[in-house]
Kinemage of the C-alpha trace (Angstrom):
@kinemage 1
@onewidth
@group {chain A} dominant
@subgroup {mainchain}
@vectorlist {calphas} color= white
{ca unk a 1} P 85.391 107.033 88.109
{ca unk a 2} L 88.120 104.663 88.905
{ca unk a 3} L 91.324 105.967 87.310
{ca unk a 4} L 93.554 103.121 88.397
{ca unk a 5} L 94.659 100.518 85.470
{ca unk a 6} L 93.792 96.819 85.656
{ca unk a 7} L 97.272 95.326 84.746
{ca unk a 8} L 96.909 91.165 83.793
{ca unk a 9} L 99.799 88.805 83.241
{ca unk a 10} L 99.167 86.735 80.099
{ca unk a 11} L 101.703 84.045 78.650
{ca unk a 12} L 103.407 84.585 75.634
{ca unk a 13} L 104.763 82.217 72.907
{ca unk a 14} L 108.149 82.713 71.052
{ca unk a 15} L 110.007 82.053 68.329
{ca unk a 16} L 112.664 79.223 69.451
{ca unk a 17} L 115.577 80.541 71.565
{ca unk a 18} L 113.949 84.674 70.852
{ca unk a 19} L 112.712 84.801 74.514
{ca unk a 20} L 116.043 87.018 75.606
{ca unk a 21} L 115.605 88.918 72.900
{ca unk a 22} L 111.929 89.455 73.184
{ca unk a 23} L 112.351 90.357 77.065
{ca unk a 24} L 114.607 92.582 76.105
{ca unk a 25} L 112.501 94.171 73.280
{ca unk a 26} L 109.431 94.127 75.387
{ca unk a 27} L 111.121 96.029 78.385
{ca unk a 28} L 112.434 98.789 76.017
{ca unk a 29} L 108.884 99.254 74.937
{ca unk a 30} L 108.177 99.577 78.943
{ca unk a 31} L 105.772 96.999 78.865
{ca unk a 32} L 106.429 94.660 82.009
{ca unk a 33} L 108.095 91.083 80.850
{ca unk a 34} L 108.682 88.260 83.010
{ca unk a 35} L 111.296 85.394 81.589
{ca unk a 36} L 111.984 82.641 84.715
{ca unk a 37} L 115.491 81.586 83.857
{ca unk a 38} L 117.699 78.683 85.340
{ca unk a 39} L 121.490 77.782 85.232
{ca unk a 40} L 122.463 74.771 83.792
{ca unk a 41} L 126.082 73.407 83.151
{ca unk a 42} L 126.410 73.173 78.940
{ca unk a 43} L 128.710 70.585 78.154
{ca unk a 44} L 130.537 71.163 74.655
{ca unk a 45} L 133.479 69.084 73.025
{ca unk a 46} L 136.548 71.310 74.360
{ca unk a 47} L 134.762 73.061 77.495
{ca unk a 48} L 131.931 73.435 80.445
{ca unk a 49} L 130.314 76.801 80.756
{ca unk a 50} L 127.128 77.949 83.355
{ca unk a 51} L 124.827 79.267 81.333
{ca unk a 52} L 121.231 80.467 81.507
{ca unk a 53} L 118.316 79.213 80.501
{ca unk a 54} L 114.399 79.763 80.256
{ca unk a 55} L 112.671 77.446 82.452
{ca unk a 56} L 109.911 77.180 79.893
{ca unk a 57} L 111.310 76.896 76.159
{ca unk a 58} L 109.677 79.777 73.970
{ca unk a 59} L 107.640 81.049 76.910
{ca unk a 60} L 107.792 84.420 78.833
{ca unk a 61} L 105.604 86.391 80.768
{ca unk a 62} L 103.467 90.007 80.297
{ca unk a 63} L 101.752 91.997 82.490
{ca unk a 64} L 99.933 94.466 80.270
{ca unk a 65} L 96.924 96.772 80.546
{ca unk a 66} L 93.966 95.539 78.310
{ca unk a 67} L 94.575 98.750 75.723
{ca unk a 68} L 98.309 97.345 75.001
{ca unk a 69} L 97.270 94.064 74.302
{ca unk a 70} L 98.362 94.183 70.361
{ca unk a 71} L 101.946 95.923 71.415
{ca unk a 72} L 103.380 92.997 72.486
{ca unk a 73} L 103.357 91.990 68.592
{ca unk a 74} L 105.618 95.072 67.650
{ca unk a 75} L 108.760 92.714 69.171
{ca unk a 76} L 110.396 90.763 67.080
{ca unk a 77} L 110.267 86.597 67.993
{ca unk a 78} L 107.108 86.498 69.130
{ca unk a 79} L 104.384 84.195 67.665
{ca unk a 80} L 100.872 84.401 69.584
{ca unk a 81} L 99.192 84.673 73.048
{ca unk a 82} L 99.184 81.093 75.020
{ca unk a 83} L 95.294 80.673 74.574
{ca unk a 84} L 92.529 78.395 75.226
{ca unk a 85} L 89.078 78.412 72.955
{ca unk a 86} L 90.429 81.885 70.874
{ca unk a 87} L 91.001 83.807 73.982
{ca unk a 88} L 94.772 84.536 75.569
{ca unk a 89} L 94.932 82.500 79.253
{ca unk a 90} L 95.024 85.218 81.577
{ca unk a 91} L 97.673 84.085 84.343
{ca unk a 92} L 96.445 84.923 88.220
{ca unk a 93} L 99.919 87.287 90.095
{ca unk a 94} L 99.678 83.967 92.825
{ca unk a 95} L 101.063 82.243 89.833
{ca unk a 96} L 103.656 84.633 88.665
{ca unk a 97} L 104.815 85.136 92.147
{ca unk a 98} L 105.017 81.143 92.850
{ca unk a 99} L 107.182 80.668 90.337
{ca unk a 100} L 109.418 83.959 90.893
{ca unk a 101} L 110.210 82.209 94.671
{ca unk a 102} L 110.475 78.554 93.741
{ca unk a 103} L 113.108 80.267 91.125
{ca unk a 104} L 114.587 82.741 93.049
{ca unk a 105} L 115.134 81.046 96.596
{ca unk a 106} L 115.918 77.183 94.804
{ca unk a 107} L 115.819 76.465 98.585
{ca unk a 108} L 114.470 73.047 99.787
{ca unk a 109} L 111.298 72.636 101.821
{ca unk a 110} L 109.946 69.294 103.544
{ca unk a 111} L 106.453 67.954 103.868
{ca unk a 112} L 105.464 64.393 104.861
{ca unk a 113} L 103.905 62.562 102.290
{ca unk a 114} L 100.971 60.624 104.566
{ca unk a 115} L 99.584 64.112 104.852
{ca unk a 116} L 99.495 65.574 101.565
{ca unk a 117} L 97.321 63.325 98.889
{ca unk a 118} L 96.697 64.372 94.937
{ca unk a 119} L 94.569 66.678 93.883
{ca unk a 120} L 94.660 68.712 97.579
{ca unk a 121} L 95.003 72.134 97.914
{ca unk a 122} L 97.950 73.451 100.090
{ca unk a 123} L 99.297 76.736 101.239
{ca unk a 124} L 102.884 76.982 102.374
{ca unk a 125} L 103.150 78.623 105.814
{ca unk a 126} L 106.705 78.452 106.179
{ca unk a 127} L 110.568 78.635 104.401
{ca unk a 128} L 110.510 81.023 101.305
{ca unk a 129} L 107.530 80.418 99.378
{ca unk a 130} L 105.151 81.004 102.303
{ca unk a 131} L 102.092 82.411 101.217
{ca unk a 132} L 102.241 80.106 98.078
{ca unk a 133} L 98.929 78.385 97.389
{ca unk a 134} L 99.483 75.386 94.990
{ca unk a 135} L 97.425 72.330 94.035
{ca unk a 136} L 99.353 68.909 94.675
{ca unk a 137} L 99.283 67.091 91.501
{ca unk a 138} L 101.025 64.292 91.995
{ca unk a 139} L 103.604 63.198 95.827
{ca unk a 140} L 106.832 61.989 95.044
{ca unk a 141} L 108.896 60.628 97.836
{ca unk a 142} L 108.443 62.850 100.673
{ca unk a 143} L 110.486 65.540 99.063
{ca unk a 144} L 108.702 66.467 95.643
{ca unk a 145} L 105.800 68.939 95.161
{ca unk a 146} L 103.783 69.737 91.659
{ca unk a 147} L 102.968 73.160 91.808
{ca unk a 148} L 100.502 73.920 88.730
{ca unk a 149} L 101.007 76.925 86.982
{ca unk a 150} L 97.013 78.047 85.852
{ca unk a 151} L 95.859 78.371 82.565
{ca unk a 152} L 99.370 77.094 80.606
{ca unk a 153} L 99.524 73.543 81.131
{ca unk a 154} L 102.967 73.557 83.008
{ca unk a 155} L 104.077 72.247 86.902
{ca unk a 156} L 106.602 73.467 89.138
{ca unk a 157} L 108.038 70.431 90.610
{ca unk a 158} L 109.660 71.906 94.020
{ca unk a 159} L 111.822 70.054 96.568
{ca unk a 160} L 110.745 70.668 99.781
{ca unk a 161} L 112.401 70.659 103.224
{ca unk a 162} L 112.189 72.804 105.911
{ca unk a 163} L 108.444 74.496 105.518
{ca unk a 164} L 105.293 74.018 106.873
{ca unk a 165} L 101.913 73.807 105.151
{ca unk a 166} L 97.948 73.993 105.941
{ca unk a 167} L 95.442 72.034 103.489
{ca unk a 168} L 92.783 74.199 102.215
{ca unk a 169} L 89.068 72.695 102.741
């Protein structure tokens, strides 16, 4: 018998502007949370301030075993599993760890456009998100990559400069 855990990252939708709180909740509970946040310069009538956002409004990330699957409900602010046809979109760790890099490095990368065409598969050999295996949904310039995120509906939409890539066949 196989006594190690199958843990699955799943998408979760929140109330508006609950996911800090929810993260928060979720990690007290010790259930593993994911919330991909930003800075972005807020603009108010008397000041400027840096402040931190979620990249995806009322979205954050779990990585739960199958038996906690109802848990996640016990925090306040959130509404429902991200689902397709009744079942919650399970989200593959390539995803999760895409957009942890293309977050956490917000380095550049460059790829030439002739090469890369819609709809291609690529796999980034160099510069911080090597490893990363993304579909190219759409070439912008020669500096813009759409990196789809499975099962959610969203893109990353990464500048690149300075990396390398190999087209899957």
């Amino acid at each position: 018998m196989d006594d190690k855990k199958k843990y699955t990252w799943y998408a979760l939708y929140t109330k508006s502007r609950a996911e800090k709180k929810v993260l928060e909740q979720l990690t007290n509970m010790g259930i593993k949370a994911y919330l991909p946040m930003k800075k972005i310069l807020r603009q108010w009538s008397d000041r400027k301030k840096w402040v931190e956002m979620p990249v995806i409004s009322s979205y954050i990330f779990v990585n739960i075993l199958k038996e906690d699957y109802r848990k996640v409900f016990e925090a306040n602010g959130v509404v429902a599993y991200v689902s397709y046809k009744g079942h919650a979109c399970t989200i593959p760790d390539s995803d999760i760890e895409a957009m942890r890099r293309t977050i956490e490095n917000q380095l550049d990368f460059d790829v030439e456009t002739d090469q890369l065409k819609k709809g291609q598969t690529i796999t980034v050999t160099s510069g911080p998100l090597k490893g990363i295996t993304g579909e190219v949904l759409e070439v912008q310039g020669a500096k813009k990559l759409y990196l789809r995120i499975s099962n959610i509906g969203y893109t990353l939409v990464v500048d690149l400069a300075d990396a390398s890539f190999t087209k899957e066949s």
